[in-house]
Backbone as ProteinMPNN parsed JSONL, in Angstrom:
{"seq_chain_A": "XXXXXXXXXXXXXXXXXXXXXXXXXXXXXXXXXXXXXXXXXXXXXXXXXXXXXXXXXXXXXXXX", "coords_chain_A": {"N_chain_A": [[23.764, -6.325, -1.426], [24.527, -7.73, 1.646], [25.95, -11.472, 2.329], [24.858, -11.856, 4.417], [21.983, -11.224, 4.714], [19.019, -11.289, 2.764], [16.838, -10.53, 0.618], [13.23, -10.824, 1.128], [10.589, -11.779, -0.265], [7.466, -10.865, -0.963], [5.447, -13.43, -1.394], [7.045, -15.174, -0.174], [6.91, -14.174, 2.465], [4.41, -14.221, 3.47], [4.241, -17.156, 2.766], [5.831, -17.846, 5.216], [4.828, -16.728, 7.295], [4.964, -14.488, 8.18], [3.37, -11.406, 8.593], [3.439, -8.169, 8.457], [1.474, -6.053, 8.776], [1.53, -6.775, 11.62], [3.698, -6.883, 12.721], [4.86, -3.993, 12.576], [2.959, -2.266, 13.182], [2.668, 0.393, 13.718], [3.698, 2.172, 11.8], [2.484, 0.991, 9.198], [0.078, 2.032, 9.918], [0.503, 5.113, 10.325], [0.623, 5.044, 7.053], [-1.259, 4.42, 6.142], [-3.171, 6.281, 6.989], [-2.005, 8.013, 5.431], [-3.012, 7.602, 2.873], [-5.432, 6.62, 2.562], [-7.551, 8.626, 2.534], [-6.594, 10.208, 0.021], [-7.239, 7.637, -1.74], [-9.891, 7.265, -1.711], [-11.293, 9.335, -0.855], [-12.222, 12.485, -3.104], [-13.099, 13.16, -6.518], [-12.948, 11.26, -8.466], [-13.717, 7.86, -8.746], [-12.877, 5.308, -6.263], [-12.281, 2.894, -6.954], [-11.584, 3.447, -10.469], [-9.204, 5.079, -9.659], [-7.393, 3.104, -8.8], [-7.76, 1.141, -10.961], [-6.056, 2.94, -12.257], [-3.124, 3.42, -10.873], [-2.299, 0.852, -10.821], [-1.983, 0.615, -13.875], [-0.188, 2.417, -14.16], [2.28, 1.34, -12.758], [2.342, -0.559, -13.958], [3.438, 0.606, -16.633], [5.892, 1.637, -16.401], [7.071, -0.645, -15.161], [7.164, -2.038, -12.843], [6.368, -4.365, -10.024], [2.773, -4.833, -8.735]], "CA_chain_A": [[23.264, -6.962, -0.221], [25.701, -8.906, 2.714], [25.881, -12.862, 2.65], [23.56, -12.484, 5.856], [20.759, -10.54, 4.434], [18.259, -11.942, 2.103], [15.573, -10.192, 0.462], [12.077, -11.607, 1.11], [9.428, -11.646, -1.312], [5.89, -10.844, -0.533], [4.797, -14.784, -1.081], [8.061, -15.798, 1.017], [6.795, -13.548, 3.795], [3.06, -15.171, 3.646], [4.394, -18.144, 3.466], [6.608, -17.981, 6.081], [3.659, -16.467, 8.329], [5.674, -13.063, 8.46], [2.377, -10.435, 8.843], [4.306, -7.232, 8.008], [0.923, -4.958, 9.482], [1.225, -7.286, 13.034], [5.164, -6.551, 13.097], [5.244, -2.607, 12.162], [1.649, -1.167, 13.654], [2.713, 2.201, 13.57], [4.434, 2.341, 10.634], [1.26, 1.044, 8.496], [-1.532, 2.938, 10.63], [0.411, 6.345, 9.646], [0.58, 4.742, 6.12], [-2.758, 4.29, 5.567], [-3.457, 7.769, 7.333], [-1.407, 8.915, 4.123], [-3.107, 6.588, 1.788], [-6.496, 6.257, 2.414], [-7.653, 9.586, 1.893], [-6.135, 10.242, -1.52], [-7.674, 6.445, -2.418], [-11.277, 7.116, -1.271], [-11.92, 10.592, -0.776], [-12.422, 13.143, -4.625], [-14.019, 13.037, -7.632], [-12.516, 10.138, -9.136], [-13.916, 6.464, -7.693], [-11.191, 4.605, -5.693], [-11.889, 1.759, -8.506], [-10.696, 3.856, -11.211], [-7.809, 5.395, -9.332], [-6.682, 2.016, -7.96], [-6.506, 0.947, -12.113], [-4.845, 4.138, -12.895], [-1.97, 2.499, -9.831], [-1.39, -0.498, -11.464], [-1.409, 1.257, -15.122], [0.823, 3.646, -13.955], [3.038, 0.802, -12.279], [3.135, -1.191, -15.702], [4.021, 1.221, -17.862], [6.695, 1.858, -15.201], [7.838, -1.975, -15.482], [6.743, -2.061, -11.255], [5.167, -4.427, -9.338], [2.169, -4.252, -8.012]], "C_chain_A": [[24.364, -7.84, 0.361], [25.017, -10.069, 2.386], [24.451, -13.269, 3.356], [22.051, -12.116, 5.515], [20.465, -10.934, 2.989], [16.856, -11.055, 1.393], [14.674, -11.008, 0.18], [11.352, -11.36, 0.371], [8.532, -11.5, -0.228], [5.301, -12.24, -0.464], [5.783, -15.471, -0.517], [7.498, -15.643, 2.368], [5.478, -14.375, 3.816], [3.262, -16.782, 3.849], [4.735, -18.631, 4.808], [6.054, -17.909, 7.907], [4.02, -14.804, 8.719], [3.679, -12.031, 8.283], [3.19, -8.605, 9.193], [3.423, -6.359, 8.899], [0.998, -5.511, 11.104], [2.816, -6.616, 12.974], [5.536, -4.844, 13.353], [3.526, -1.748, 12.452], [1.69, 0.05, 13.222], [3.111, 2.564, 12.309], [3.262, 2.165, 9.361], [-0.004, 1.642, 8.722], [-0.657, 4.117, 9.728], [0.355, 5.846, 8.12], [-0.467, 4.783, 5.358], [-3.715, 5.446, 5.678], [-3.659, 8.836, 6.338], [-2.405, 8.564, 3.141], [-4.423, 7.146, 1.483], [-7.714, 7.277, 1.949], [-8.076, 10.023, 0.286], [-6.94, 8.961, -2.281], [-8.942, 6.756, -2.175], [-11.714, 8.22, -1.938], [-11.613, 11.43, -3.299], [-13.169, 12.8, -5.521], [-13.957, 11.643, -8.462], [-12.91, 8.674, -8.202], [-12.709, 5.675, -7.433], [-11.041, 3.311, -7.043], [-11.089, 2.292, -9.771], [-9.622, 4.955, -10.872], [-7.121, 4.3, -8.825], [-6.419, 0.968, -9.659], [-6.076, 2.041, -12.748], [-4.059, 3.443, -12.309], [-1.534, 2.018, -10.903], [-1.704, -0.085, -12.781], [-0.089, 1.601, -15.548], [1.935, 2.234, -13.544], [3.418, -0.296, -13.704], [3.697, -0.802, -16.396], [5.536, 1.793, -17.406], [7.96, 0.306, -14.966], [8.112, -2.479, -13.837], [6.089, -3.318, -11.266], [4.715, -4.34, -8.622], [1.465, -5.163, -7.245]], "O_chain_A": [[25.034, -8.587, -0.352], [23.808, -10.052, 2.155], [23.564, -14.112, 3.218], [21.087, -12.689, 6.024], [21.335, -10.952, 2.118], [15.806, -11.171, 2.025], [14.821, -11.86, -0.696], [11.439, -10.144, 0.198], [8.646, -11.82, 0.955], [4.586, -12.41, 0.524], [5.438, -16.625, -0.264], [7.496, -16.508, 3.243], [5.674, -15.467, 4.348], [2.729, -17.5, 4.695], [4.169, -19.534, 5.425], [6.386, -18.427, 8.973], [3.338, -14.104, 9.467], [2.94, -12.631, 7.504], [3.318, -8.16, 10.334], [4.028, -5.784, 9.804], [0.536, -4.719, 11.926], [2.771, -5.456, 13.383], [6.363, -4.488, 14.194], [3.167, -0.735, 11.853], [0.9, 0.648, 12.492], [2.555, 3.57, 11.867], [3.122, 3.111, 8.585], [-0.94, 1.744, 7.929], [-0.946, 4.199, 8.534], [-0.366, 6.74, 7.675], [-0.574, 5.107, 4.175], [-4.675, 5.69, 4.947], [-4.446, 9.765, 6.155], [-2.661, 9.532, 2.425], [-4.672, 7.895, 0.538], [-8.632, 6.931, 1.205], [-9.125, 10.132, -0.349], [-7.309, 9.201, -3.431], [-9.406, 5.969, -3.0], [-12.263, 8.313, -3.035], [-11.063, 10.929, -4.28], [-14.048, 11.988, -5.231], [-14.932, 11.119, -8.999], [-12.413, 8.485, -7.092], [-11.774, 5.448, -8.201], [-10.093, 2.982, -7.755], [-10.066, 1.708, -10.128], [-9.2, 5.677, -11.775], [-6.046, 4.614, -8.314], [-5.424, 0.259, -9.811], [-5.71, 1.943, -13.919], [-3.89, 2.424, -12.979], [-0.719, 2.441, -11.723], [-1.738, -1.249, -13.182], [0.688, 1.382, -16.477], [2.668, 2.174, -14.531], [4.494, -0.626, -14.203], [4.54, -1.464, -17.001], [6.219, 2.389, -18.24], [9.166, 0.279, -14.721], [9.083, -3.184, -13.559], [5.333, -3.599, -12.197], [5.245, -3.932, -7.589], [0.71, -4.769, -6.357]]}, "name": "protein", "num_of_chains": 1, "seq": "XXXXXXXXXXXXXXXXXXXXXXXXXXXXXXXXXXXXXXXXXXXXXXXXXXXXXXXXXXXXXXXX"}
């Protein structure tokens, strides 16, 4: 990373007042297009595919 550029955290950006879905509309509507689907819709309840995620993202050494 340059001098000038900083990576923000997720509780930097909240603090800060940053709103990531007000800044990037489009970018999180198709996102969720992708998402929401796969998280809702099938056989499996979004509850236990949402802790498969963060399973999967631990055992992975992610966060989530």
């Amino acid at each position: 990373m340059s001098a000038e550029a900083k990576e923000i955290t997720p509780a930097e950006s909240e603090r800060a007042g940053l709103n990531m879905t007000e800044l990037l509309p489009d970018l999180f509507e198709r996102y969720f297009a992708f998402f929401r689907p796969g998280h809702t819709e099938g056989v499996a309840p979004s509850r236990i595919k949402e802790l498969a995620r963060i399973k999967i993202a631990a055992l992975n050494g992610c966060d989530t």
